[in-house]
C-alpha beads as a LAMMPS data file, in Angstrom:
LAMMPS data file: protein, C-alpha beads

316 atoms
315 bonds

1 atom types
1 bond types

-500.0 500.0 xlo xhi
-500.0 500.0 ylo yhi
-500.0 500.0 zlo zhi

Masses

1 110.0

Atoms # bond

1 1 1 32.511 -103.102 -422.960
2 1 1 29.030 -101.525 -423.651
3 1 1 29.984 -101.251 -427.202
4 1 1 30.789 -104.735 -427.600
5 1 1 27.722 -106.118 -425.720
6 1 1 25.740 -103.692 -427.910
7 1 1 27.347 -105.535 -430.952
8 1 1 26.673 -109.019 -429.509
9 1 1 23.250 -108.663 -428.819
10 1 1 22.611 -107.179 -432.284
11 1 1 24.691 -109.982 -434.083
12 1 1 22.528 -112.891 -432.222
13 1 1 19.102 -110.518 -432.960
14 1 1 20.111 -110.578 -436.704
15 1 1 20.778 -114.508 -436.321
16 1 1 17.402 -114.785 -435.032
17 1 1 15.798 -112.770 -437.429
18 1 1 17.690 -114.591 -440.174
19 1 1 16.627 -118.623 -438.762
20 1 1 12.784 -116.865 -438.107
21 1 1 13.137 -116.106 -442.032
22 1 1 14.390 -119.440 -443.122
23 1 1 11.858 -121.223 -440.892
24 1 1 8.880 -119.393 -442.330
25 1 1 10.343 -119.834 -445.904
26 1 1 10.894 -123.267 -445.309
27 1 1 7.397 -123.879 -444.132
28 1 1 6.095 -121.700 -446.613
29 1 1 7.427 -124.042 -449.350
30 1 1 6.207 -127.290 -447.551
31 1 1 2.917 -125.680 -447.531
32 1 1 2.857 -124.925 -451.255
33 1 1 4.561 -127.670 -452.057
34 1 1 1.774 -129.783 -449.886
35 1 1 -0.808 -128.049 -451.700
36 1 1 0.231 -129.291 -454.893
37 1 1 0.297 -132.807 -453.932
38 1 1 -3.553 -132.117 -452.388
39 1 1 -4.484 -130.727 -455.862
40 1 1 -2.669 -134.021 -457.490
41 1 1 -4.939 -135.855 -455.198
42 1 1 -8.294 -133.398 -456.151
43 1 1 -7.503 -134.220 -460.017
44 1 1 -7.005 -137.754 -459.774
45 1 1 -10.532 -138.041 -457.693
46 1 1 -12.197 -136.082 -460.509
47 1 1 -10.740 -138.188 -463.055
48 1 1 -11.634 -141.035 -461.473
49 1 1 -15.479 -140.226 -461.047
50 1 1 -15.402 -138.925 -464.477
51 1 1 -14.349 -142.303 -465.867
52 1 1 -17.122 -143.879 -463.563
53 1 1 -19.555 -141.687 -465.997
54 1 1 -20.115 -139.635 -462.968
55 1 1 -21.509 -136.282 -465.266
56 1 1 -19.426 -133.057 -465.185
57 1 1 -22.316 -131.025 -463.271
58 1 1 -22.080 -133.836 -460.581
59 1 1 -18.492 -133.544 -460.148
60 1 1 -18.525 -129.693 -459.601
61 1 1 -21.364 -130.333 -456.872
62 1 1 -18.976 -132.504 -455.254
63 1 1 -16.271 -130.878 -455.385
64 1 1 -17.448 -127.325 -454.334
65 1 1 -19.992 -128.769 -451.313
66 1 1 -17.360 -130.806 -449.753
67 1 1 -14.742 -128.306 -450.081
68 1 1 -16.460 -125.864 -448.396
69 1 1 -16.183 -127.989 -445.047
70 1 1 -13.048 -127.330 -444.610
71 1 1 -13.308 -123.926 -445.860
72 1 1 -15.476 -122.848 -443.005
73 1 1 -13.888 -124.603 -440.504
74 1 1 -10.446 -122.754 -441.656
75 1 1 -12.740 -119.394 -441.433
76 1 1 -13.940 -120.409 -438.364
77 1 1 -10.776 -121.617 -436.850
78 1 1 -9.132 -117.630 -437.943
79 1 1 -11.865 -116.344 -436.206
80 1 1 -13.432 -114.547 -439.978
81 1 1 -16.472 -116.489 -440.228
82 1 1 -18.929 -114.801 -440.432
83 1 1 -17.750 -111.281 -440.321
84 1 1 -14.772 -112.171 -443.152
85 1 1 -17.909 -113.100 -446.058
86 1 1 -18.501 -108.822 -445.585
87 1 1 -18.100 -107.711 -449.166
88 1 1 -18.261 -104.621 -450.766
89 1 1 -18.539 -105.565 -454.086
90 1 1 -21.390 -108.239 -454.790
91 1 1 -21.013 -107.709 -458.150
92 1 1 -17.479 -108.208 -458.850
93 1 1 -17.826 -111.605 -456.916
94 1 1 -20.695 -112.241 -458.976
95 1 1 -18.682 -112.285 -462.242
96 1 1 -15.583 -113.718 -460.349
97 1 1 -17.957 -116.952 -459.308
98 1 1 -19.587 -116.861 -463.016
99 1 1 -15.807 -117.462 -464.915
100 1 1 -14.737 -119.123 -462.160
101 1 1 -17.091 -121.978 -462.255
102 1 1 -17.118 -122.469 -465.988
103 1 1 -13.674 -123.116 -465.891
104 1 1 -14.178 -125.523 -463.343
105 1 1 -16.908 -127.141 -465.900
106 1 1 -14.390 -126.544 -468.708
107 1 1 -11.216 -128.086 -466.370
108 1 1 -13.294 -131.318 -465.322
109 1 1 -14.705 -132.145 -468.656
110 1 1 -11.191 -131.747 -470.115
111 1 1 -10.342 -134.682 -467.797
112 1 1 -12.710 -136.545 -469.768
113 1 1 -10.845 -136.507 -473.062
114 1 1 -7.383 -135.829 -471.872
115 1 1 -4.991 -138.149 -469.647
116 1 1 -4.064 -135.851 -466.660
117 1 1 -0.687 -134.827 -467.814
118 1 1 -2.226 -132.783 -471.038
119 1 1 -4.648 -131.704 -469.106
120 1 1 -2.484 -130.292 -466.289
121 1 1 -0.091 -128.836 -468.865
122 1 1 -2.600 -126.404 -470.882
123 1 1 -3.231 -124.915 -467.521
124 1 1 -0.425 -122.917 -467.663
125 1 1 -1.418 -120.984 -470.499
126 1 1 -3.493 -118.949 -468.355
127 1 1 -0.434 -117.130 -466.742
128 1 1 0.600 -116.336 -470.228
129 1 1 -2.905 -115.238 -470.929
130 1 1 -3.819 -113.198 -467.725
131 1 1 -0.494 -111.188 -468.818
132 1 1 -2.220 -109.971 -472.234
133 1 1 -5.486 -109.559 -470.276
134 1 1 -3.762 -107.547 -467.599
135 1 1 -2.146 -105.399 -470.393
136 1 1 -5.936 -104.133 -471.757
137 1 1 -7.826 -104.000 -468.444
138 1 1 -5.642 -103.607 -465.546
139 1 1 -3.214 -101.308 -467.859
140 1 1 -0.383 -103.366 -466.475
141 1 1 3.107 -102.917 -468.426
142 1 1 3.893 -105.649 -470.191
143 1 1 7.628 -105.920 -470.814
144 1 1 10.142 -108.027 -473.001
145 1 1 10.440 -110.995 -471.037
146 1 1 6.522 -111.206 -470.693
147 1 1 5.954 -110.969 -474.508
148 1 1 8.688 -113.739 -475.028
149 1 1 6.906 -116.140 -472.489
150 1 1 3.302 -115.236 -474.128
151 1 1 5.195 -116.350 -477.228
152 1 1 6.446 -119.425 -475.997
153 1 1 3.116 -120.424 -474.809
154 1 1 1.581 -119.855 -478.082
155 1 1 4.298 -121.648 -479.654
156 1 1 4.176 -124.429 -476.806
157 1 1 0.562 -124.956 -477.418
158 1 1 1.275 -125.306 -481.234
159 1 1 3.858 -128.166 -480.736
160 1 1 1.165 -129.720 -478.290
161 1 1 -1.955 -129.655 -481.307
162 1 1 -0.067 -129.485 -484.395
163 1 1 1.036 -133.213 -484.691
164 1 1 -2.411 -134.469 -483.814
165 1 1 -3.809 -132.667 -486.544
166 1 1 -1.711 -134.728 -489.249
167 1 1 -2.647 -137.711 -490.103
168 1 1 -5.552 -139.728 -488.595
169 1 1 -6.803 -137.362 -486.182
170 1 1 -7.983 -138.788 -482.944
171 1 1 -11.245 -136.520 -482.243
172 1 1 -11.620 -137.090 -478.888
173 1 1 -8.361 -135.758 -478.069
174 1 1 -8.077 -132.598 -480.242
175 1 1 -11.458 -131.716 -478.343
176 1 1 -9.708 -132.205 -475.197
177 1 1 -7.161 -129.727 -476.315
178 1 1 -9.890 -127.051 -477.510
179 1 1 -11.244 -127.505 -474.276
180 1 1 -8.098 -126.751 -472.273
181 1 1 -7.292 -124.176 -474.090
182 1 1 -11.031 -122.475 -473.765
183 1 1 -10.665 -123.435 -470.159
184 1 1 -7.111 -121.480 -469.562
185 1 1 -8.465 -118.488 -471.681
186 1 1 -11.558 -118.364 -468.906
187 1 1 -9.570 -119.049 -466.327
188 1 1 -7.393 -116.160 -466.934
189 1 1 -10.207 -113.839 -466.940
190 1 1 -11.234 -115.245 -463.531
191 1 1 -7.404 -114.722 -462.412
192 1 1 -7.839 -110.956 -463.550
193 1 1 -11.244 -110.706 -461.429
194 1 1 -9.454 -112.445 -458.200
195 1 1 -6.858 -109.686 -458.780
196 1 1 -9.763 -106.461 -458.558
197 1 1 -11.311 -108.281 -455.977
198 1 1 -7.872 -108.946 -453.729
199 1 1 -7.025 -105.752 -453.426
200 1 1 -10.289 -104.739 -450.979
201 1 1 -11.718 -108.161 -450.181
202 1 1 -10.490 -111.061 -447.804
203 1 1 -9.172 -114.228 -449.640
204 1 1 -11.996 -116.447 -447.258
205 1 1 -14.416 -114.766 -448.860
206 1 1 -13.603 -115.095 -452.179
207 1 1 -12.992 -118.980 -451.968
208 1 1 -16.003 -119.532 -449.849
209 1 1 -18.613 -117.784 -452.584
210 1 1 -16.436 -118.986 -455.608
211 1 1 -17.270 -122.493 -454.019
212 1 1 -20.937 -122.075 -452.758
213 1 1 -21.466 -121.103 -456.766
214 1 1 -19.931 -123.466 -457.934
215 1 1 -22.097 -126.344 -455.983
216 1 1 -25.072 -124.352 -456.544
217 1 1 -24.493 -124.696 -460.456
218 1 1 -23.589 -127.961 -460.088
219 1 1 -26.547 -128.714 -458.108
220 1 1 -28.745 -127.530 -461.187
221 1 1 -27.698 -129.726 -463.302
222 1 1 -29.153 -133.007 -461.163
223 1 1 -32.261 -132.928 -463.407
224 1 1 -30.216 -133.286 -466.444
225 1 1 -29.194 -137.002 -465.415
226 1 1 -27.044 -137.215 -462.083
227 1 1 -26.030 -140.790 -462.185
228 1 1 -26.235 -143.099 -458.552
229 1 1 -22.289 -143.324 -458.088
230 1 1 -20.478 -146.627 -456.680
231 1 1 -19.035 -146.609 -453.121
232 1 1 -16.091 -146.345 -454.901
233 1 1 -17.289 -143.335 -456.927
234 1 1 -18.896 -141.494 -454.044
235 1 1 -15.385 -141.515 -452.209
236 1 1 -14.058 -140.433 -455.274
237 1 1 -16.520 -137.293 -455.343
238 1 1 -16.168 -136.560 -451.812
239 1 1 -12.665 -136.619 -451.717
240 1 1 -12.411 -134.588 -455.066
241 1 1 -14.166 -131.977 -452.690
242 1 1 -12.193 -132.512 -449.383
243 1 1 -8.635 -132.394 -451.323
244 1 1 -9.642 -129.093 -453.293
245 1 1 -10.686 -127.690 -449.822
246 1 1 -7.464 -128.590 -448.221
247 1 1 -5.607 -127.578 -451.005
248 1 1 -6.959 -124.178 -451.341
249 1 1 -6.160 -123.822 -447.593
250 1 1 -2.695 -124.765 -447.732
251 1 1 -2.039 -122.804 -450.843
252 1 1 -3.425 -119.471 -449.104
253 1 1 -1.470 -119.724 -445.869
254 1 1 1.779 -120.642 -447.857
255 1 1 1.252 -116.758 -449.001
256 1 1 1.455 -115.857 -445.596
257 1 1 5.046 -116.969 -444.434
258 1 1 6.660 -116.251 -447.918
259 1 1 6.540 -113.760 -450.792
260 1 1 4.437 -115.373 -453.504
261 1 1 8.122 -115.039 -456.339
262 1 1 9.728 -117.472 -453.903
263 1 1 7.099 -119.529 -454.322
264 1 1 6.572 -119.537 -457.808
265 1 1 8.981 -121.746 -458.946
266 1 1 7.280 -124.592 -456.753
267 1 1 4.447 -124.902 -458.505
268 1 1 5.846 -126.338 -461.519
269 1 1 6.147 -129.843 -459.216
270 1 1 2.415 -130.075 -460.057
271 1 1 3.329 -131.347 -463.709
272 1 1 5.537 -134.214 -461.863
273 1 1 2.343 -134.996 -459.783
274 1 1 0.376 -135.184 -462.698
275 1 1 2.350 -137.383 -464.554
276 1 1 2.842 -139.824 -461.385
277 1 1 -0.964 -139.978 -460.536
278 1 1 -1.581 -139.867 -464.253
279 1 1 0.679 -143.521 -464.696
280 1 1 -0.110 -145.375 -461.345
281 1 1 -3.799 -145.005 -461.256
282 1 1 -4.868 -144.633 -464.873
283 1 1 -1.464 -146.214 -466.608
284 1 1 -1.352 -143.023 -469.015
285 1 1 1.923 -141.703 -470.285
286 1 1 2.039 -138.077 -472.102
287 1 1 2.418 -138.527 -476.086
288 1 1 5.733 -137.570 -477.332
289 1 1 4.355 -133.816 -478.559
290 1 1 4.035 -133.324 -474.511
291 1 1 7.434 -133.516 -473.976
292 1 1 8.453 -131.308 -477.330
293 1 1 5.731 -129.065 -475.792
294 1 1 6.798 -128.779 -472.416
295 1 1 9.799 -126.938 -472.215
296 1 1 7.602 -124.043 -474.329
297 1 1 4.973 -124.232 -471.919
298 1 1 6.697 -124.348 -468.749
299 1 1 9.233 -121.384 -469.740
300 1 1 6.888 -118.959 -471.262
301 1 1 4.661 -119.463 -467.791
302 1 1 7.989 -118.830 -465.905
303 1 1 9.184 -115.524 -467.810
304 1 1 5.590 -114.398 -467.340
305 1 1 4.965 -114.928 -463.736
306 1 1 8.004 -113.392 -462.606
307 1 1 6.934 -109.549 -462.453
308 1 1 10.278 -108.025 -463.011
309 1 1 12.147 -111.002 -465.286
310 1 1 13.117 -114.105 -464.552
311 1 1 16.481 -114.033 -463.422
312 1 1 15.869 -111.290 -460.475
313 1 1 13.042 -113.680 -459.011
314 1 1 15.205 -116.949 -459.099
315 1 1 15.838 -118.217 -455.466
316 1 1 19.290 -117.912 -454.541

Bonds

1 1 1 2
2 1 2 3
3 1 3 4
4 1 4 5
5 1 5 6
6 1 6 7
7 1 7 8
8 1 8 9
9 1 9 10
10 1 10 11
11 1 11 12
12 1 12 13
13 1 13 14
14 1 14 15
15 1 15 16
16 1 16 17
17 1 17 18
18 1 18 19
19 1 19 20
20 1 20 21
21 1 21 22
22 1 22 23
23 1 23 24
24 1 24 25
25 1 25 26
26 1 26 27
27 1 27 28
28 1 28 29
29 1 29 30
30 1 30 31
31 1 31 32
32 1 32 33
33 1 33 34
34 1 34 35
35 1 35 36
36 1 36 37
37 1 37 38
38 1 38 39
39 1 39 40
40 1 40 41
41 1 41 42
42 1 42 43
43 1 43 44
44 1 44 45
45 1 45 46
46 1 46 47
47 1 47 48
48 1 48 49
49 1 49 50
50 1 50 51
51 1 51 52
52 1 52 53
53 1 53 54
54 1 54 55
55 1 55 56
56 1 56 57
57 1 57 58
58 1 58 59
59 1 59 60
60 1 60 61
61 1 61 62
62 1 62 63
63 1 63 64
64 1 64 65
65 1 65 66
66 1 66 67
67 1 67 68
68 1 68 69
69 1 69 70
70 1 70 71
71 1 71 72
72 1 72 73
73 1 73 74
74 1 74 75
75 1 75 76
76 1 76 77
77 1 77 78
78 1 78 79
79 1 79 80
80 1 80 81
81 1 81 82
82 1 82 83
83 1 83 84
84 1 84 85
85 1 85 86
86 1 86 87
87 1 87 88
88 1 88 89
89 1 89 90
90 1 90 91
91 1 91 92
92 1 92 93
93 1 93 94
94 1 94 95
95 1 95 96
96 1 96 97
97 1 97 98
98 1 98 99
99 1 99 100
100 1 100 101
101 1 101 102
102 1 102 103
103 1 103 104
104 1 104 105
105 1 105 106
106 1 106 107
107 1 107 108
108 1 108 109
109 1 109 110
110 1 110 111
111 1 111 112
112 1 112 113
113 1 113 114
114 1 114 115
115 1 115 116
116 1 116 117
117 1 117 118
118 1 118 119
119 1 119 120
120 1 120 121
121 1 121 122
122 1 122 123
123 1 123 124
124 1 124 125
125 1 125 126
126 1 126 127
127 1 127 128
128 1 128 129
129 1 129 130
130 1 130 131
131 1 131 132
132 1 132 133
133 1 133 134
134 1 134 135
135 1 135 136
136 1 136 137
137 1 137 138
138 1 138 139
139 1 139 140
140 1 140 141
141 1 141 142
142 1 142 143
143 1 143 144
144 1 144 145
145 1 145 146
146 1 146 147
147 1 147 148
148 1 148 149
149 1 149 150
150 1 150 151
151 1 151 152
152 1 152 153
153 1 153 154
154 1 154 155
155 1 155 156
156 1 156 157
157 1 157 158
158 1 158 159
159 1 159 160
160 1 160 161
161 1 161 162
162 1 162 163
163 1 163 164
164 1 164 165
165 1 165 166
166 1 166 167
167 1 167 168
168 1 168 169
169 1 169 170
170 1 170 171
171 1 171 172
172 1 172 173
173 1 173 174
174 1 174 175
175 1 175 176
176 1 176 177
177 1 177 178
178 1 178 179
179 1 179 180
180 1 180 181
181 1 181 182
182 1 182 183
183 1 183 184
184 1 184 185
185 1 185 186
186 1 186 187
187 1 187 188
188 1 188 189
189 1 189 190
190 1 190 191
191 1 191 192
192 1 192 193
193 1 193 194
194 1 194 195
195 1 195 196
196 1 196 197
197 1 197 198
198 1 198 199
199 1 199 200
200 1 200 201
201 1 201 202
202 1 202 203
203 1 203 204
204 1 204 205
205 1 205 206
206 1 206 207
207 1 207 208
208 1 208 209
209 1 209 210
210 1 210 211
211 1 211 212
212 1 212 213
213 1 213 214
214 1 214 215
215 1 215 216
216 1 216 217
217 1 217 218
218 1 218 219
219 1 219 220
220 1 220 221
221 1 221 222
222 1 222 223
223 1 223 224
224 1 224 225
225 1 225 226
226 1 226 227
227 1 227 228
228 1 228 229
229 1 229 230
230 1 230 231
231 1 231 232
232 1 232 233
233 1 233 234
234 1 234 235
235 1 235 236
236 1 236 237
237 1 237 238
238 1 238 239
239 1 239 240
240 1 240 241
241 1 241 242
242 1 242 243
243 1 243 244
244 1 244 245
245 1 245 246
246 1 246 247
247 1 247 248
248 1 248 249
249 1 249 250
250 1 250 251
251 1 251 252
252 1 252 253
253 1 253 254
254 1 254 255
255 1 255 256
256 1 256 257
257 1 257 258
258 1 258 259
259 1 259 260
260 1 260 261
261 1 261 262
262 1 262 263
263 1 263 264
264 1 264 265
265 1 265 266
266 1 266 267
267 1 267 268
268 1 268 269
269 1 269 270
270 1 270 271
271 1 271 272
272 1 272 273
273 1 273 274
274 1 274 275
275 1 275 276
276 1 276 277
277 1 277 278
278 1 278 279
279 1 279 280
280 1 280 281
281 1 281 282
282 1 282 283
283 1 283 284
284 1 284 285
285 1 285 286
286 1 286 287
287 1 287 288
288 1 288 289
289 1 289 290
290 1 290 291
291 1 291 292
292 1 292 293
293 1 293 294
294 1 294 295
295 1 295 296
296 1 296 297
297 1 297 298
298 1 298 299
299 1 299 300
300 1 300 301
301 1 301 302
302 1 302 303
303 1 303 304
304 1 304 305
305 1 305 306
306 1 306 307
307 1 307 308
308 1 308 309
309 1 309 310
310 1 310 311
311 1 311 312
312 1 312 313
313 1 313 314
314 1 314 315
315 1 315 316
């Protein structure tokens, strides 16, 4: 009788432990999932004050300031403000906040020249990128199934240019590529600082200097010609800055309640985003080399983030 009691009560503890797993999975993906729709909402702000010839320097102010409201408040709220900024390494945030923020210049300005579903799409080149910079700094092993997705991206990225190159070429959007792609390339590098800097510093931190850089740069650039936005602009600025915030927020505690490979696969929605903010509120659809270079793009980021191959990673 013990026996089987025993055997009860451990069946209904696994059962527990089993709905406590699918719960926090299940909110995990909401969350990231939720944060991709808030970053769909940050991009379509920004493009929307940068078609209201709000300047790029401008933007960034906006969008770093105002995020760091909720920031703090999320600091505050997990009881690591202030004691959470502690840092060891000054200097590695330094250089962290440096590539960080002109990606952010580089990402906003690319905005300018590209309809949001290009633009979103060259982003995930830096995934494919961080792998060969991993490779040379961190001395990562890069195996196989990375090297294939690094050459899918490449060859992605060709499909994407190549065709606007023949013909009448349309100079305002081959600079919007050049951009991107200088923007995932310093991106990465920032991805391969956030990775140094993870392993001894707290996440808070590194969001809340990242964004009190960036809206000090951005502040720097007022003399240069800030413009006096619109009502209509100004919301658009602010809520560039409270959507990023939000975003960032969600994103992080989505890491929390589920391993970051079951996650992974989620943040490929944020090229359906794109293309649904990009057609309601600005009427853009991709060009056809989007869709040729999609499939490239998308795959080679996939075989790449997955650490040990793609197949082992896929949820089940």
């Amino acid at each position: 009788m013990l026996q089987v009691y025993l055997d009860r009560l451990a069946l209904n503890y696994s059962h527990l432990v089993l709905e406590n797993t699918m719960s926090n999975d299940s909110f995990a993906i909401a969350l990231r999932v939720g944060s991709g729709l808030l970053f769909a909402g940050m991009v379509a702000c920004v493009k929307l004050a940068a078609t209201s010839e709000s300047p790029t320097g401008q933007i960034v102010f906006f969008r770093s300031a105002f995020a760091l409201i909720p920031l703090v408040l999320f600091l505050v709220i997990t009881r690591e403000f202030p004691s959470g900024l502690y840092t060891k390494k000054p200097i590695g945030h330094l250089l962290r906040c440096l590539t960080g923020c002109v990606a952010m210049f580089g990402s906003f300005a690319t905005l300018s020249y590209l309809p949001i579903a290009e633009a979103t799409i060259l982003t995930y080149l830096s995934p494919v990128l961080v792998a060969i910079l991993a490779a040379v700094f961190l001395k990562e092993d890069v195996n196989s199934t990375r090297w294939m997705g690094i050459a899918l991206g490449v060859i992605g990225t060709l499909v994407l240019i190549v065709p606007q190159l023949t013909g009448e070429v349309d100079q305002n959007y081959a600079f919007g590529i050049g951009l991107g792609v200088f923007t995932a390339i310093v991106t990465a590098f920032a991805i391969i600082q956030i990775r140094n800097l993870a392993r001894t510093e707290n996440a808070g931190a590194i969001a809340f200097y990242f964004a009190l850089v960036c809206a000090i740069a951005g502040l720097m650039t007022a003399p240069f010609g800030w413009t006096q936005p619109s009502m209509p602009s100004l919301l658009a600025l602010i809520g560039a800055g409270l959507f990023g915030g939000f975003a960032h927020i969600a994103m992080t505690l989505s890491f929390k309640y589920a391993e970051a490979s079951k996650l992974a696969p989620f943040d490929y929605l944020s090229l359906i985003w794109a293309i649904g903010t990009g057609f309601a509120i600005f009427g853009d659809l991709p060009t056809i080399s989007f869709y040729f270079a999609l499939p490239f793009i998308l795959l080679g980021a996939m075989l790449v983030a997955f650490k040990d191959g793609f197949r082992r990673h896929l949820p089940r």
